[in-house]
C-alpha positions as CSV (number, residue, x, y, z in Angstrom):
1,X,67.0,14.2,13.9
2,X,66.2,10.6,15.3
3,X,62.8,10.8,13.2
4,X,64.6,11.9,10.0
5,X,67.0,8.7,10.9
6,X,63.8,6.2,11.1
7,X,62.2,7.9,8.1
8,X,64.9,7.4,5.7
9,X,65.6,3.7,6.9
10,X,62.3,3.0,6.2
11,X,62.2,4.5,3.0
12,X,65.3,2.6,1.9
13,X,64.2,-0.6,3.0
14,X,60.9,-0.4,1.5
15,X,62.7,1.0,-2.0
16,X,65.2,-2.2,-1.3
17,X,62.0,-4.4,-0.9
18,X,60.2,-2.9,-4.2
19,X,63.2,-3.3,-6.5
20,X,63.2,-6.6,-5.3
21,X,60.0,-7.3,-5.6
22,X,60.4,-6.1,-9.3
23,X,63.7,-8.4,-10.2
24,X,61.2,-11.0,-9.1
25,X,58.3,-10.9,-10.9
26,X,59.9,-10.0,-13.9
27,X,62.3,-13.5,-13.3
28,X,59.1,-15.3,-13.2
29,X,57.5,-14.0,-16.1
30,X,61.1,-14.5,-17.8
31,X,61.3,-18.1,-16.5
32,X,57.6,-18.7,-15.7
């Protein structure tokens, strides 16, 4: 149950990191 609890952080954090990621790049081709 812990695990599960780790896992799914991680995998929210990452997808959390990604999307922003995204918004980024596409700012700076949108302002760049």
């Amino acid at each position: 149950m812990k695990w599960l609890g780790i896992q799914e952080a991680y995998v929210l954090s990452n997808l959390c990191y990604y999307t922003f990621e995204m918004e980024l790049a596409q700012n700076l081709a949108y302002f760049g």
